[in-house]
PAFI-496917 format. One record per residue (C-alpha): residue number from 1; residue in one letter; x, y, z. Coordinates in Angstrom, 3 decimals, always signed. Layout:
BEGIN
+-----+------+----------+----------+----------+
| seq | type |       xx |       yy |       zz |
+-----+------+----------+----------+----------+
| NUM |    A |        X |        Y |        Z |
...
+-----+------+----------+----------+----------+
% end
This chain:
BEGIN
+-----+------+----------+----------+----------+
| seq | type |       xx |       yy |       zz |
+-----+------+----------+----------+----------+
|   1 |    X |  +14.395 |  +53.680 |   +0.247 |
|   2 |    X |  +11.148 |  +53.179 |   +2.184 |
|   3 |    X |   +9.284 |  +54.932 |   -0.386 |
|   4 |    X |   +9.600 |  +52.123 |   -2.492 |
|   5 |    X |   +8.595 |  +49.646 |   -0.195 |
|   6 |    X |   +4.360 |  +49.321 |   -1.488 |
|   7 |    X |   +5.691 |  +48.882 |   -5.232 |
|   8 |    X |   +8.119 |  +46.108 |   -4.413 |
|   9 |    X |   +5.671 |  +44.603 |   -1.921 |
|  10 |    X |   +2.726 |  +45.156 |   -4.902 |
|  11 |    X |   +5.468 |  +42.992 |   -7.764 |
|  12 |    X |   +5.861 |  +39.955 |   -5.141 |
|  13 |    X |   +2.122 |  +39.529 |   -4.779 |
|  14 |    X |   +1.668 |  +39.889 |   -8.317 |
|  15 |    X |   +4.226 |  +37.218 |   -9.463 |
|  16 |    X |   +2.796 |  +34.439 |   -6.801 |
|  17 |    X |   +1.515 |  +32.009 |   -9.486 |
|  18 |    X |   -2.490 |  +31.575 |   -8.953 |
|  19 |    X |   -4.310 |  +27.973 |   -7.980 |
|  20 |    X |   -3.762 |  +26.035 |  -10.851 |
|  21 |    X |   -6.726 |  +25.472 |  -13.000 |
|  22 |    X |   -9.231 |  +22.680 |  -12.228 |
|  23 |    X |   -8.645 |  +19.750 |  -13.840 |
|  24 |    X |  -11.365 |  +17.714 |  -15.228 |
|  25 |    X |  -10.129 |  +14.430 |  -13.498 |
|  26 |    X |  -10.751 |  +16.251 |  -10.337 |
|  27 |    X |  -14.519 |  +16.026 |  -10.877 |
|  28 |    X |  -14.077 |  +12.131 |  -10.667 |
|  29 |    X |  -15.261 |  +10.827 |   -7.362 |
|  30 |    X |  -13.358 |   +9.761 |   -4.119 |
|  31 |    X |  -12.916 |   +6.315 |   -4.261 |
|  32 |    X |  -14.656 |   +6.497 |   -0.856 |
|  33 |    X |  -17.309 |   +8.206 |   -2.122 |
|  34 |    X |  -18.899 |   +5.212 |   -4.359 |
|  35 |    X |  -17.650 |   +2.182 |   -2.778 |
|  36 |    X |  -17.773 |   -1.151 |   -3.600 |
|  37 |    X |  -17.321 |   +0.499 |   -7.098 |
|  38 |    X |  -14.186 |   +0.803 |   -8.395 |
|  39 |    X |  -11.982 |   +2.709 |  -11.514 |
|  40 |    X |  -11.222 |   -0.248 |  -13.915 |
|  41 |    X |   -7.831 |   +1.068 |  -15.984 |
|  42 |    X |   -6.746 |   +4.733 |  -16.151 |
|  43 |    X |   -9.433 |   +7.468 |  -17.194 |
|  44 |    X |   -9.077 |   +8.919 |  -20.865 |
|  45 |    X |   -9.391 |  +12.738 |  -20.814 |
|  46 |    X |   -9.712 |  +14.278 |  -24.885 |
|  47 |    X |   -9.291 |  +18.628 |  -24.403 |
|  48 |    X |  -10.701 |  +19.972 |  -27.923 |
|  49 |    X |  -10.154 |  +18.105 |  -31.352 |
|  50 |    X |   -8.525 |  +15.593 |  -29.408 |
|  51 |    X |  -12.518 |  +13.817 |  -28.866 |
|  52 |    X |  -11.949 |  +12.151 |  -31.972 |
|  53 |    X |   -9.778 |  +10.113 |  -30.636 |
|  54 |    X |  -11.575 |   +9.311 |  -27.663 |
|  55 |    X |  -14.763 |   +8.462 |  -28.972 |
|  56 |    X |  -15.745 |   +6.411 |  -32.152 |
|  57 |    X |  -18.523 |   +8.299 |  -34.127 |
|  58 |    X |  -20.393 |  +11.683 |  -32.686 |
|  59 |    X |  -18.000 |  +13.775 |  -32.058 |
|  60 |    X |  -18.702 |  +16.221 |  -34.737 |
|  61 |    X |  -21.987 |  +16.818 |  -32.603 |
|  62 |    X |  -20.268 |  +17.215 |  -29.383 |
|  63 |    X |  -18.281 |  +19.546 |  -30.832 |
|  64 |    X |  -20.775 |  +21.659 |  -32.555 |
|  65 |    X |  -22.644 |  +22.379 |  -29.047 |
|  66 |    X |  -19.512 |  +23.877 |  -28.013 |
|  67 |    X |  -16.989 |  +21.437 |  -26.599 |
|  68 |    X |  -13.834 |  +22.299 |  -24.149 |
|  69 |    X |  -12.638 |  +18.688 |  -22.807 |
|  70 |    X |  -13.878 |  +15.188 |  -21.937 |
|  71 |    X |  -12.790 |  +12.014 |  -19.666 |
|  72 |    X |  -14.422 |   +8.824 |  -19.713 |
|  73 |    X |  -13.996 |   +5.993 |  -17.551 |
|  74 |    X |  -14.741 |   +2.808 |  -16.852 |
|  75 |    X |  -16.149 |   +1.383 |  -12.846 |
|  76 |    X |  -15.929 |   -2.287 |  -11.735 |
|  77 |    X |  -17.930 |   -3.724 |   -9.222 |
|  78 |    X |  -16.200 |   -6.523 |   -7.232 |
|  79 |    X |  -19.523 |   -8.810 |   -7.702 |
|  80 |    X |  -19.160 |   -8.354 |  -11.855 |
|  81 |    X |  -21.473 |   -5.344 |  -12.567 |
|  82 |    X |  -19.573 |   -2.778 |  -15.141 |
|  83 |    X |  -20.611 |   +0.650 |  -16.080 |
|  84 |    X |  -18.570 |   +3.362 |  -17.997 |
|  85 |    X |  -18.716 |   +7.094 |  -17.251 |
|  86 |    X |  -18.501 |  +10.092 |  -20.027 |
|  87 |    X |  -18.008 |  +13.570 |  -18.577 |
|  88 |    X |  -18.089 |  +16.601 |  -21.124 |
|  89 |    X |  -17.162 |  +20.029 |  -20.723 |
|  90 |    X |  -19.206 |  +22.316 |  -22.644 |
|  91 |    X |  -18.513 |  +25.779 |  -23.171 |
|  92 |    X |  -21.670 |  +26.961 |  -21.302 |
|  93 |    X |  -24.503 |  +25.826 |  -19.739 |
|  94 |    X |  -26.779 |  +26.228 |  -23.115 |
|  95 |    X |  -24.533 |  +24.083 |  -24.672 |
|  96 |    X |  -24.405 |  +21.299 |  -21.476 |
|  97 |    X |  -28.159 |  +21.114 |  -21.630 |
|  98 |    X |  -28.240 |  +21.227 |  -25.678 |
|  99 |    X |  -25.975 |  +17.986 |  -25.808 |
| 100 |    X |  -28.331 |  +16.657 |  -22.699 |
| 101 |    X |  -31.510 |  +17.370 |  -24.443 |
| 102 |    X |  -30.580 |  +15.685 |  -27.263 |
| 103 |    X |  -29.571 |  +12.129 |  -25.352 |
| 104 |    X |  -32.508 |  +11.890 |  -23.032 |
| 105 |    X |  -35.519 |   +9.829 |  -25.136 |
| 106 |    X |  -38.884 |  +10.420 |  -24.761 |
| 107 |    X |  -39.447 |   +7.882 |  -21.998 |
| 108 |    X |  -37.291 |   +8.785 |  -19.898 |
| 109 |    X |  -37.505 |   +8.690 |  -16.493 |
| 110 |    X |  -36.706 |  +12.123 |  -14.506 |
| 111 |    X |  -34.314 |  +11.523 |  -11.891 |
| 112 |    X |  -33.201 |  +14.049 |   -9.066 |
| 113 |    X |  -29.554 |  +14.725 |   -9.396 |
| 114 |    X |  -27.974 |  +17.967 |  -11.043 |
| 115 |    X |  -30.041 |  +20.323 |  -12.462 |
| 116 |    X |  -31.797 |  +17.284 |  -14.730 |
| 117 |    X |  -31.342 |  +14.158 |  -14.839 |
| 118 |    X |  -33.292 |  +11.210 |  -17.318 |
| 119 |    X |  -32.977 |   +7.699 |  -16.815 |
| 120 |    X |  -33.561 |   +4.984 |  -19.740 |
| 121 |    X |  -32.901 |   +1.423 |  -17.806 |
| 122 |    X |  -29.458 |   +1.456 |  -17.640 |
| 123 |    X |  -28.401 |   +4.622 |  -19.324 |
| 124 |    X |  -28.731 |   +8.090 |  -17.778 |
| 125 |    X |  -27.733 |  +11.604 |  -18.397 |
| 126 |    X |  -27.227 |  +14.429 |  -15.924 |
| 127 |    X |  -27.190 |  +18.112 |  -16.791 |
| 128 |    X |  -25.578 |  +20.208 |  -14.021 |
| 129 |    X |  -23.738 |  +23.821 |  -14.899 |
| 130 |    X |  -21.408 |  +23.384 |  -17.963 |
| 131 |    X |  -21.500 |  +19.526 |  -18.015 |
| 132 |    X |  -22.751 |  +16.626 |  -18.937 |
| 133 |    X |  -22.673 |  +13.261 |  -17.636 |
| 134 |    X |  -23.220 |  +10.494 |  -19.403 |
| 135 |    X |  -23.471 |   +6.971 |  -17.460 |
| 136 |    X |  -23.812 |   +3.514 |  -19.141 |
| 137 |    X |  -24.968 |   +0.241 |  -18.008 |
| 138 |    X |  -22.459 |   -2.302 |  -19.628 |
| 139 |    X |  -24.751 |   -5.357 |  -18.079 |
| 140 |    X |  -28.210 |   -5.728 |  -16.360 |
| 141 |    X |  -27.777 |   -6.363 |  -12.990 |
| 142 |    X |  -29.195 |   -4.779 |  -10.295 |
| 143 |    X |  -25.916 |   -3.672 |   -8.540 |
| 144 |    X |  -25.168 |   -1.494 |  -12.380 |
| 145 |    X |  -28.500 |   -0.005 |  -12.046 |
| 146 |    X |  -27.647 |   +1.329 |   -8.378 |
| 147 |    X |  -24.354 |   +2.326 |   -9.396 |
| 148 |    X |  -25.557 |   +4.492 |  -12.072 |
| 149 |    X |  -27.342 |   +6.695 |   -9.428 |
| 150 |    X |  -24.460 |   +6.212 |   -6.912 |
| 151 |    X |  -22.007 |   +7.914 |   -9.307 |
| 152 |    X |  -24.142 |   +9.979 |  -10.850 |
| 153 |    X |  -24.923 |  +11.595 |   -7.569 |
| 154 |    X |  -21.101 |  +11.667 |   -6.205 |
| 155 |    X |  -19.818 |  +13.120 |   -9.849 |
| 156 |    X |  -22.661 |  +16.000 |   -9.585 |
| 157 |    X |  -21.789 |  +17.261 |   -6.245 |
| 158 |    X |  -18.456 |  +17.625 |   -7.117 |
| 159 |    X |  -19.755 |  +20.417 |   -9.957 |
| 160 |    X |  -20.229 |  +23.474 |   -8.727 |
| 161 |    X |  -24.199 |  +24.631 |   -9.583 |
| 162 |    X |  -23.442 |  +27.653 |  -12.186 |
| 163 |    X |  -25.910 |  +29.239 |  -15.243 |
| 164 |    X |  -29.575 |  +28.255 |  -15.877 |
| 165 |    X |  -31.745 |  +26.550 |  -18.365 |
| 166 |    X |  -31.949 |  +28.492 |  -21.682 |
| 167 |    X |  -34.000 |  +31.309 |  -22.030 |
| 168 |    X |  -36.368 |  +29.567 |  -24.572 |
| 169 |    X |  -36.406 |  +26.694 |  -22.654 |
| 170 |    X |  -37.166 |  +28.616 |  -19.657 |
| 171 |    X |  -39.962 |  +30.339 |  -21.615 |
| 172 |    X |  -41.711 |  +27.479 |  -23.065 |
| 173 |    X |  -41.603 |  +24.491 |  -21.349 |
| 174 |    X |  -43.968 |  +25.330 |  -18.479 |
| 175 |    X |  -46.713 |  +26.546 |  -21.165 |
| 176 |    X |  -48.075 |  +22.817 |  -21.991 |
| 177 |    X |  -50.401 |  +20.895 |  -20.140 |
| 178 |    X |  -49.048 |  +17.348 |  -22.457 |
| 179 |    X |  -45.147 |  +18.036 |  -21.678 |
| 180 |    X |  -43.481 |  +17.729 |  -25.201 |
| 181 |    X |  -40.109 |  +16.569 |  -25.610 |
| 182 |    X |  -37.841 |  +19.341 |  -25.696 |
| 183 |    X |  -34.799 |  +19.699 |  -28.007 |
| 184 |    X |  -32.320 |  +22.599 |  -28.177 |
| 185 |    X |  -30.472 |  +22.642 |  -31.481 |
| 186 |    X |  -27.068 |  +24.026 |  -32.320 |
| 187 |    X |  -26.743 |  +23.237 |  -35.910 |
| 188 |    X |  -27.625 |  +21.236 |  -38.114 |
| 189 |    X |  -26.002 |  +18.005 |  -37.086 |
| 190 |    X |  -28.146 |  +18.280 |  -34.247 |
| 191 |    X |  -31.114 |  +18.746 |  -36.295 |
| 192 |    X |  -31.085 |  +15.904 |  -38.354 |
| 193 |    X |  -30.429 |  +13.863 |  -35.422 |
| 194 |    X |  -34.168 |  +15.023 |  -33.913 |
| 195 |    X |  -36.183 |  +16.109 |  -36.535 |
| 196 |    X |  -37.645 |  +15.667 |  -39.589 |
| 197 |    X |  -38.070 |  +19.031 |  -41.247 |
| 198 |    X |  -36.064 |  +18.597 |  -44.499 |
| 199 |    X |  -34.266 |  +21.725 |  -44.511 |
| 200 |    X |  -31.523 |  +22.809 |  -42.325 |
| 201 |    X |  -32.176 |  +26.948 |  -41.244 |
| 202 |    X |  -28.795 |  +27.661 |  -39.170 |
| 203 |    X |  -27.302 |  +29.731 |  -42.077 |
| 204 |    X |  -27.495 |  +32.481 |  -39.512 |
| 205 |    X |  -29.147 |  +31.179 |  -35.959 |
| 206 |    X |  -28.372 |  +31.352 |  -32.636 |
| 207 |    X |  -30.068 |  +28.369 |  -31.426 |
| 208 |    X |  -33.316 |  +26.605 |  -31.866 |
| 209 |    X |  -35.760 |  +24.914 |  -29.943 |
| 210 |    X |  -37.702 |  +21.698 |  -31.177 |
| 211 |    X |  -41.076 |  +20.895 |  -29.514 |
| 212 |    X |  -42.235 |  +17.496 |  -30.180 |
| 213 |    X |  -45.424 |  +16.608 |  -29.033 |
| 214 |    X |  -47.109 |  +13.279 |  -30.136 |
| 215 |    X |  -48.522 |  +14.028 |  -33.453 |
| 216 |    X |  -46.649 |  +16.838 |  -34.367 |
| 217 |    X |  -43.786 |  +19.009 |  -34.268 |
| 218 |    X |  -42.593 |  +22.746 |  -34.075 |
| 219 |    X |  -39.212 |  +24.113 |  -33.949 |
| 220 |    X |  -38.250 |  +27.516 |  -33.158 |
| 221 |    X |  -35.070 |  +29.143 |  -34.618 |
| 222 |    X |  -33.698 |  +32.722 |  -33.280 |
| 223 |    X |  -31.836 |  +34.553 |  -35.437 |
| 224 |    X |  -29.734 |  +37.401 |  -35.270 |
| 225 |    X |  -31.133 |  +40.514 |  -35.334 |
| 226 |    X |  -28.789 |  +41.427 |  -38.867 |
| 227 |    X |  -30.674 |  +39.220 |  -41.124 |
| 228 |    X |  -33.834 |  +40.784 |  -42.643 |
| 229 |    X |  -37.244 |  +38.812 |  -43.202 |
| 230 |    X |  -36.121 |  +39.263 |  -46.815 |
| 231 |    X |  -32.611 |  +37.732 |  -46.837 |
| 232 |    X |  -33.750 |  +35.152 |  -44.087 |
| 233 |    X |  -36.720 |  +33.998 |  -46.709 |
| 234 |    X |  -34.254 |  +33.861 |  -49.846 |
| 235 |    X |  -31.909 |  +31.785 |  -48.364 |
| 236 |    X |  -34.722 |  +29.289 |  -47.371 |
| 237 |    X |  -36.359 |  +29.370 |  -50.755 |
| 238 |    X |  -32.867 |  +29.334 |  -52.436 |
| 239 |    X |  -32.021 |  +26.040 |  -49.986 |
| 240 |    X |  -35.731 |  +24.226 |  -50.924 |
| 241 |    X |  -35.099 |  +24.641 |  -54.796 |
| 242 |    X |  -31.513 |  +22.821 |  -54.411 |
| 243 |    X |  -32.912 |  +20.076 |  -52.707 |
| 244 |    X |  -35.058 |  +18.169 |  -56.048 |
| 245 |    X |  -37.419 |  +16.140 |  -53.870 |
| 246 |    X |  -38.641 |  +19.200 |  -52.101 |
| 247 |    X |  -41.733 |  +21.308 |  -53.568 |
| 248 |    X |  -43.028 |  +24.891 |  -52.040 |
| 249 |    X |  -45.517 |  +27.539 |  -52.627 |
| 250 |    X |  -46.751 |  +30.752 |  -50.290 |
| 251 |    X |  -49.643 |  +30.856 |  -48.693 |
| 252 |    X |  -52.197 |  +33.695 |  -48.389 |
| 253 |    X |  -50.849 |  +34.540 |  -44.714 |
| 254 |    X |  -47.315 |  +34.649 |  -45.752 |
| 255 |    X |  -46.177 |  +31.089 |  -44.429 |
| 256 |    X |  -44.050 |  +29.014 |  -47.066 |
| 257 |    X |  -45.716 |  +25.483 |  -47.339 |
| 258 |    X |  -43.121 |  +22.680 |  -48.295 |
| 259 |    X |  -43.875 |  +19.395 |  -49.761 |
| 260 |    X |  -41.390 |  +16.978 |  -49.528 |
| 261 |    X |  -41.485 |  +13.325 |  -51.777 |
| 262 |    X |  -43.268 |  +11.139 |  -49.478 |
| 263 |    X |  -46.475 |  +14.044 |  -49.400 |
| 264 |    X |  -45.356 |  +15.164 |  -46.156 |
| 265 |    X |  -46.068 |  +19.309 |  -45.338 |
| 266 |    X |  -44.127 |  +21.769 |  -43.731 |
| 267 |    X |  -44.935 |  +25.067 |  -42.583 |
| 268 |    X |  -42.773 |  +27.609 |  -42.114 |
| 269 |    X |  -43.608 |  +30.931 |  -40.451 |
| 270 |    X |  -41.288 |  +34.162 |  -40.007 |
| 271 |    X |  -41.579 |  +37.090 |  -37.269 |
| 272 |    X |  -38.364 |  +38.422 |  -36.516 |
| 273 |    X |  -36.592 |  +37.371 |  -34.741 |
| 274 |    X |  -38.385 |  +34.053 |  -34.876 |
| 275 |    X |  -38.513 |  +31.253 |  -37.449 |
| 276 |    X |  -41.328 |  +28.817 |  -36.765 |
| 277 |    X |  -41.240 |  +25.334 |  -38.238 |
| 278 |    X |  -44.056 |  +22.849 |  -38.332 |
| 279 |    X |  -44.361 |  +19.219 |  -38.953 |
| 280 |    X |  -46.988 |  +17.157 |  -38.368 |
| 281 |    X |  -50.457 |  +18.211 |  -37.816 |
| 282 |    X |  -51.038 |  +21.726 |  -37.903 |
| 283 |    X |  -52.067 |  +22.625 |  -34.460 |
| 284 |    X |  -52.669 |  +26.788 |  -34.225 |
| 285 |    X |  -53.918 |  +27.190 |  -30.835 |
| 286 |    X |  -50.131 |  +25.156 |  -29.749 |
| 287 |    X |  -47.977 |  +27.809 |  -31.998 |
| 288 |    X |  -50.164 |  +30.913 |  -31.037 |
| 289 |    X |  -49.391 |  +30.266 |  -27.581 |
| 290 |    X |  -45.637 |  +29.753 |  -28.454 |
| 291 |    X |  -45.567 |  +32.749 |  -30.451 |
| 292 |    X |  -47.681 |  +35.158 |  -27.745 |
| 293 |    X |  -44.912 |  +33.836 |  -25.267 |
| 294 |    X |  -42.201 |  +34.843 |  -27.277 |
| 295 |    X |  -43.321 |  +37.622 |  -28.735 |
| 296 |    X |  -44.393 |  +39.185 |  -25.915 |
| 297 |    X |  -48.129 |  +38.953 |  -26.080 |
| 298 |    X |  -48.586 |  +36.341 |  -23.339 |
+-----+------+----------+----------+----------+
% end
């Protein structure tokens, strides 16, 4: 009988049920934690498809970064300051930072909390891991403005500090003196949020990278390493003569040039397994040093 002791004692271990997974109500703060504020009403959570529910208009973009579940919630402040509270969690931390890098503006103000955080007045967005937090001013007193930080702070500490900036973010946004604002696209809902190329190239990307410096723009697209220059350049040429108000030729070096109605040109450049984009003036010193880092010249 004692010889089956170690199985027995192996099929009770085994069928002890685990911790339960983390709910994403637990990354709400102690109520101790951001006192005087206070949760007006119950917190909404959306898991999945369920965001369009939760939130009127945008959640086709959420989703397309990769979205797992959201709450949102709304904080009171006994002297009348109001501010409401989105958390979203993205499948990874490319997607978190995607979605964040799309909502922080230009001005924005860097703020310490996470692993980024950009402040516009009395909106700010915190990327930390797989999330995103999303705070909103409902008013303009000083007290909202405090208690954005406040709960931005206590919400972040209660994420654990997991994955890394993306690995084209990582690679090009220490290369430039005049910091451009930086843009990690998804898809094309994302695209034609930020940019205005006039052509869509995620028929078969990864992810993409938009640069935007003050007088022009370039976006780098990745793309999988099973599309050939020559499919890659079809589709694109096949996608330009659809569109009726866009024009294109090739130039000597290879590039397509695209002319849209308004006059405005386009340049776009292929070296597998890159897809360069350029709007704006053409700057060639900017993209040769995005194209040595990438490529593996730098």
């Amino acid at each position: 009988m004692m010889k089956y002791f170690p199985c027995l004692l192996i099929l009770f271990f085994l069928c002890i049920p685990g911790p339960a997974a983390a709910e994403i109500s637990d990354i709400l703060p102690a109520p101790i934690a951001v006192m005087p504020w206070k949760l007006s009403g119950q917190p909404q959570t959306a898991p999945g498809d369920d965001l369009y529910l939760l939130i009127n208009g945008g959640a086709e973009l959420v989703i397309e970064y990769g979205f797992r579940q959201a709450i949102l919630a709304e904080y009171c402040h006994p002297e009348g300051g109001r501010l409401n509270i989105e958390i979203y969690e993205m499948e990874d931390s490319e997607s978190a930072y995607g979605l964040y890098s799309l909502k922080k503006g230009r001005l924005s103000t860097p703020f310490p909390v996470g692993q980024e955080g950009a402040l516009d007045d009395y909106y700010l967005n915190v990327w930390k891991g797989s999330y995103l937090i999303t705070l909103t001013g409902l008013d303009q007193r000083q007290e909202t403005r405090i208690g954005l930080k406040l709960l931005a702070q206590a919400v972040s500490a209660k994420i654990p500090l997991t994955g890394k900036p993306p690995w084209l973010l990582a690679k090009l946004a220490p290369l430039f003196v005049e910091k451009p604002l930086l843009t990690l696209i998804k898809g094309p809902l994302g695209l034609s949020n930020r940019s205005s190329f006039p052509v869509h190239p995620f028929f078969a990307a990864a992810t993409g990278l938009i640069l935007k410096f003050p007088d022009s723009e370039i976006m780098v697209v990745e793309y999988s390493a099973a599309k050939s220059e020559g499919e890659i350049y079809k589709n694109l040429q096949e996608m330009i003569v659809r569109k009726k108000d866009l024009s294109w030729q090739t130039a000597q070096d290879g590039s397509i040039l695209v002319h849209d109605r308004h006059g405005k040109l386009f340049h776009m450049i292929f070296c597998s397994p890159f897809l360069y984009f350029i709007g704006g003036k053409m700057d060639a010193h900017k993209l040769e040093i995005i194209r040595r880092a990438l490529e593996g010249s730098l």
